[in-house]
N, C-alpha and C positions, 0 to 999 in steps of 0.2 A: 433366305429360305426360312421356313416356319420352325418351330419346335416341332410341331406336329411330326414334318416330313422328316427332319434330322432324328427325331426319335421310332418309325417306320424303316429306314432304313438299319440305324444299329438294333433295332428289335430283328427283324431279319437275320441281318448277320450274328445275332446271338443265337435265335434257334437252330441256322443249321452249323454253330458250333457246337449246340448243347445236343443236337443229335448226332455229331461226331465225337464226342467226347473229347473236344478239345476248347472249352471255354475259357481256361486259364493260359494258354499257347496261344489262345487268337486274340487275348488282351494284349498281353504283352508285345506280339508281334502288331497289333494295331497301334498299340503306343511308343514303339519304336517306330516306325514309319509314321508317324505325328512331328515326333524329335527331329528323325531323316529331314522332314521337309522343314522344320523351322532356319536351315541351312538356308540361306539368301541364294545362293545359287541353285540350289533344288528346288527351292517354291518356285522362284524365275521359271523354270523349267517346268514344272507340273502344274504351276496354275495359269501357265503362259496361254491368253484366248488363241492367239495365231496357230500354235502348234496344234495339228489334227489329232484327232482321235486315238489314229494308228499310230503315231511318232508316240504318244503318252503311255500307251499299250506298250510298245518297245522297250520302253524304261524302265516301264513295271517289271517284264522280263527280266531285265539284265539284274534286280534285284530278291525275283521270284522263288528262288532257291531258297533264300534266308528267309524267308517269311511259309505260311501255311499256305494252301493252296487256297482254303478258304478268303484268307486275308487280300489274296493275289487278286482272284476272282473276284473282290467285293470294289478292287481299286478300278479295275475294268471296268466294273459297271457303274461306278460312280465318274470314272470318265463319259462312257457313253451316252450317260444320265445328262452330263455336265456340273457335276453336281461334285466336282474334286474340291472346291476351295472350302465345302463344308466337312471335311476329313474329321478336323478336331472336333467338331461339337458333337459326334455323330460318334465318334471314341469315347471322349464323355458319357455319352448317354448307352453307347455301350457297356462303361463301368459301370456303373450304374445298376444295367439289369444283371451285370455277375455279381454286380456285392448284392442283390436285393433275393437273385440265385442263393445264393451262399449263407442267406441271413443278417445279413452284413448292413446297417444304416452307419450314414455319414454323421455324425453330429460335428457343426462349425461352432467351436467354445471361444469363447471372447470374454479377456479378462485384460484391467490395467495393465497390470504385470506378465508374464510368459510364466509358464505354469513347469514346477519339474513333471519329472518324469511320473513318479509316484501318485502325486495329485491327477497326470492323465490318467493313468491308468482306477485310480478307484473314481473318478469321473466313469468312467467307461466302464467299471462292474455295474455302479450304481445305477447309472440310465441304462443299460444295458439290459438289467435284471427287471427294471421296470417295463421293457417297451420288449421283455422275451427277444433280443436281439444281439447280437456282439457290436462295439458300438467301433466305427474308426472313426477318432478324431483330429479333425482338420483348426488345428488353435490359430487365433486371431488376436494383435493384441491391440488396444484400444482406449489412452488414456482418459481420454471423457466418460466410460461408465466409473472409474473412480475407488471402485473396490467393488469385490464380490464376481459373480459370472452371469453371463449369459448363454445358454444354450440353443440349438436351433437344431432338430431332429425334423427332417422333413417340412410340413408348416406348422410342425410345433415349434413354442418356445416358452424354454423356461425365464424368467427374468427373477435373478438375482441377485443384482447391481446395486449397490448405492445411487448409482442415476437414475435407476427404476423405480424404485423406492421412494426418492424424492419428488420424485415427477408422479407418483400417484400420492403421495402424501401432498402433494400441491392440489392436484386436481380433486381430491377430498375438500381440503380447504375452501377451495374456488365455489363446489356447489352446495358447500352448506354456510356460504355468505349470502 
């Protein structure tokens, strides 16, 4: 399936949480039933082609309690859709518009070394304060940039690596040979 549609769909199911006021109960309850299914014998079961419709529906029930109604209703119709094996990408893109709700951008920071805690967080005042955003950061670590970070907010990115650096100090070189 496209991004397009997996992002249509959790766009959906975000609005009629954000008009129940339950955007943060319908994450969570959607990324618990993400988890639920990464269980080998639940995926079996829920993204099984042979199983009908209504046998998948029944499932949902037996577990429908625990989760919002919304969330219930949204597995239903991605059954009926047939559009169950796309669950996670489509949670993803859910998170997404509650942290984008919320103010909230992802930055993936990438550095040689694993960064403390200290250094995340004034990472994350600083781009933060720059891009008007509270930033959560997703760290990466990466012995080939060699020192220094990289940042990546959306399809920005900051680069400043010592591989960055050399690789444009090369490519300097190269065009004024």
């Amino acid at each position: 399936m496209s991004e397009a549609v997996t992002k249509r769909y959790a766009r959906a199911l975000f609005e009629v949480a954000e008009e129940h006021g339950k955007i943060d109960q319908v994450e969570e309850d959607l990324n618990a039933v993400v988890q639920a299914f990464k269980d080998e014998k639940a995926e079996k079961v829920f993204l099984n082609p042979r199983l009908d419709a209504e046998a998948k529906k029944k499932l949902i029930e037996t577990f429908a309690g625990s989760v919002t109604n919304e969330v219930a209703n949204f597995l239903k119709v991605l059954v009926d859709q047939h559009r169950e094996n796309e669950l996670a990408d489509m949670a993803k893109q859910y998170s997404a518009a509650a942290d984008e709700a919320r103010g909230i951008a992802k930055a993936t920071v990438t550095t040689a070394v694993p960064l403390s805690d200290a250094e995340k967080k004034q990472l994350a005042e600083q781009f933060g304060k720059a891009i008007d955003k509270k930033i959560k950061i997703e760290e990466k670590v990466d012995r080939e940039v060699i020192g220094g970070v990289l940042i990546r907010i959306g399809n920005r990115v900051y680069d400043g690596t010592v591989a960055g650096k050399l690789s444009r100090f090369k490519q300097t070189l190269t065009t004024r040979s």
